[in-house]
N, C-alpha and C positions, 0 to 999 in steps of 0.2 A: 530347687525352685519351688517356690509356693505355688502347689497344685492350685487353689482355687484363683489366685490373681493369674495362673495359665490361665485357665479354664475362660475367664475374664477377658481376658486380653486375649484373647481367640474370638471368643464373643463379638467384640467392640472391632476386629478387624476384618470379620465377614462381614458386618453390618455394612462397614464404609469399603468394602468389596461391592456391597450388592447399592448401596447406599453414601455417596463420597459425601463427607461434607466439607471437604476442598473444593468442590466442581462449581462454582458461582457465575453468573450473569457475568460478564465483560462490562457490562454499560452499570446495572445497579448494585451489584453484587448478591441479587438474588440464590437461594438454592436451585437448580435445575437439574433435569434427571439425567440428561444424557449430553454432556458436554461436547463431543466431537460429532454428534449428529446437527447439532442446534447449539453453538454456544454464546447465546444469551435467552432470556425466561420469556414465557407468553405477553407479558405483559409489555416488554419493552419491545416486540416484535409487534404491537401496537401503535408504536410510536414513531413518529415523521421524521425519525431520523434516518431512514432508509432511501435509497438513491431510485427510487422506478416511477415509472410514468412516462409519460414521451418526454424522450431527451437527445440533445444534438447527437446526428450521428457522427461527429468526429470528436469531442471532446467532452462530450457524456453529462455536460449541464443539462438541467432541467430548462425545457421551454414550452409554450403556449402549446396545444394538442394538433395544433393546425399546420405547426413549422418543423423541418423535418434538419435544418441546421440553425444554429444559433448569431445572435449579431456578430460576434466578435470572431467565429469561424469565415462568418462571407464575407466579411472584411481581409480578414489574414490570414492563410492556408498555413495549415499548419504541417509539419514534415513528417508527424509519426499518420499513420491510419484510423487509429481510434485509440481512445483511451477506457477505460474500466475500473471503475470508482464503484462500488457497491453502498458507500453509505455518502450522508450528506453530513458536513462537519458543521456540528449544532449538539447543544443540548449535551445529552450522556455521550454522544459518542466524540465531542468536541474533548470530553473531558477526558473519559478511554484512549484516546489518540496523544493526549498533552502527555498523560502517565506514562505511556511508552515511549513519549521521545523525550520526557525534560527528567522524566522519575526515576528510568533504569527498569521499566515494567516490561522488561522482555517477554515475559511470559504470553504475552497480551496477540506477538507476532507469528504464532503459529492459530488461532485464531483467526485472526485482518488476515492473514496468508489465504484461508478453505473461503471467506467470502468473495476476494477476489478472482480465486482458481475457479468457484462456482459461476461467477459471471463469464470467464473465458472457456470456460469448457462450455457451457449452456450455447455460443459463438461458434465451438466447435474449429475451432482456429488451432492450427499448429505451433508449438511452439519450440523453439531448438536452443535458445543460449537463453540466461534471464540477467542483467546487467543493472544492481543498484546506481541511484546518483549518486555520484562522489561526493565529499564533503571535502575542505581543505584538511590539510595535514596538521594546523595550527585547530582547527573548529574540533578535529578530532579526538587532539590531546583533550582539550578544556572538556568535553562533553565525555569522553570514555570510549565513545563506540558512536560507529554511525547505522541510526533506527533502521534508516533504507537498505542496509545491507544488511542485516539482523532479518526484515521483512523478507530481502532476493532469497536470504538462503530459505527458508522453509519457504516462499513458494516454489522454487525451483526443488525441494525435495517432494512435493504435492505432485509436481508435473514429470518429476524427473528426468529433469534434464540440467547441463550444468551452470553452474552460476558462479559467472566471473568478474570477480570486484577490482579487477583492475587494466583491465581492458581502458576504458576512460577515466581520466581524473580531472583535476578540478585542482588549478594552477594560481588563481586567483582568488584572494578574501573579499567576500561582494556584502556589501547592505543585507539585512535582515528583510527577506522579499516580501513581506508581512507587512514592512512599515511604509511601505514603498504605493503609488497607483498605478494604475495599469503601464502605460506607456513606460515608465519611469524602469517597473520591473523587466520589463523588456532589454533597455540596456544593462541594468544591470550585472544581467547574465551573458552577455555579448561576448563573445571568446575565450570564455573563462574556460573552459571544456578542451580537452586534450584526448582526441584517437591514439591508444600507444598500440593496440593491436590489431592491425586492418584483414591478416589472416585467419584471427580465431572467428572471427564476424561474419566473414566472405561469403555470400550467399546465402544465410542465416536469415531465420526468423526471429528476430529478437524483444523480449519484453525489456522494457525498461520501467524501474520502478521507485516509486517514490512516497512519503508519508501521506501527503492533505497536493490537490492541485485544485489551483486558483486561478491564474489568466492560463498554464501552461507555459509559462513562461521558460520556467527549469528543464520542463520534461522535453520541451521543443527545441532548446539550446542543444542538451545531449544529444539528440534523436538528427537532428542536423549534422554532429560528430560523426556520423554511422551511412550518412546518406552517399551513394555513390557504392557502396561497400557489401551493407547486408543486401536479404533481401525484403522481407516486408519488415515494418518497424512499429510493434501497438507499445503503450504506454499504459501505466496501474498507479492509483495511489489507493489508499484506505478510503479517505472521502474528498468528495470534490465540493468547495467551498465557495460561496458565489461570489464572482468575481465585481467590487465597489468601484 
């Protein structure tokens, strides 16, 4: 071996030892120093795409500073306890979020996984089983992989504890819930959802988890599947999206 291209390439591998320059922003693709402490740069930790401020306490919208639940909560009770959304789906992180679910940007889910584990541990809430939403067996093929269970597994490796992707599935092909208004998304999702295992859940604390939540339509469907069964039941997407 050519001593000096060693020499070199020793060089160039402490540097990005001490120095990655793989380690980038999530949202802009900036450089940043320490990826798993902070992964995304000062600057976009500037930016209103983060989910805090006073927000419902059951489904984790943002609302006026004065209201302590949201309109569509006092209206419709929802079956999980709270849900935990750390960003708001807008802007860079609308677009960090498409990457991971239309692009194949897996990478992205062990990230989304520590901002929402930071929200549920800051709760201080226990947690015992983590259950992505199902996706159909036909959505699955076409797509490759389903994002929410790419997401369950690293945050259930964050909380450690286990994550079972098939406890519930999802028995029905439904409308894109996106293209849908509120009420509409509602039926929807109306018994599409199948309990296949009411033991592994039995008195459990279960997260259930999912990409972008928008009325809760998805996440309440599931979360209903489990009622009777677990015992407490919160819900996680990446960001929660206001609902039109």
């Amino acid at each position: 071996m050519d001593f000096k291209k060693f020499l070199i390439d020793t060089k160039e591998n402490l540097l990005n030892m001490l120095y990655p320059k793989n380690i980038k922003c999530i949202f802009c693709g900036r450089d940043i120093l320490n990826f798993d402490k902070q992964p995304y740069c000062d600057e976009c930790a500037k930016e209103k795409i983060f989910n805090v401020g006073n927000r419902c306490m059951y489904c984790d919208v943002k609302i006026p500073d004065d209201n302590i639940v949201c309109d569509f909560c006092k209206k419709r009770k929802k079956t999980f306890e709270k849900a935990y959304c750390p960003l708001i789906y807008k802007d860079d992180a609308k677009k960090a979020i498409l990457r991971f679910k239309s692009d194949n940007a897996r990478y992205l889910a062990k990230p989304f996984a520590k901002l929402i584990c930071d929200r549920i541990t800051a709760d201080n809430i226990k947690i015992d089983i983590v259950i992505p939403v199902p996706v159909h067996a036909k959505t699955r093929r076409v797509r490759g992989y389903n994002q929410s269970e790419v997401l369950a597994t690293e945050i259930a490796e964050i909380l450690n504890v286990p994550m079972l992707a098939s406890v519930v599935t999802k028995d029905k092909v439904t409308i894109d819930q996106k293209t849908l208004p509120y009420h509409d998304r509602l039926k929807n999702v109306e018994e599409c959802f199948t309990l296949r295992d009411k033991e592994a859940i039995k008195d459990k604390n279960v997260l259930i988890v999912d990409d972008v939540m928008t009325t809760g339509s998805t996440l309440n469907a599931v979360s209903r599947t489990l009622a009777g069964y677990s015992n407490h039941v919160y819900v996680s997407a990446i960001a929660r999206d206001m609902v039109e």
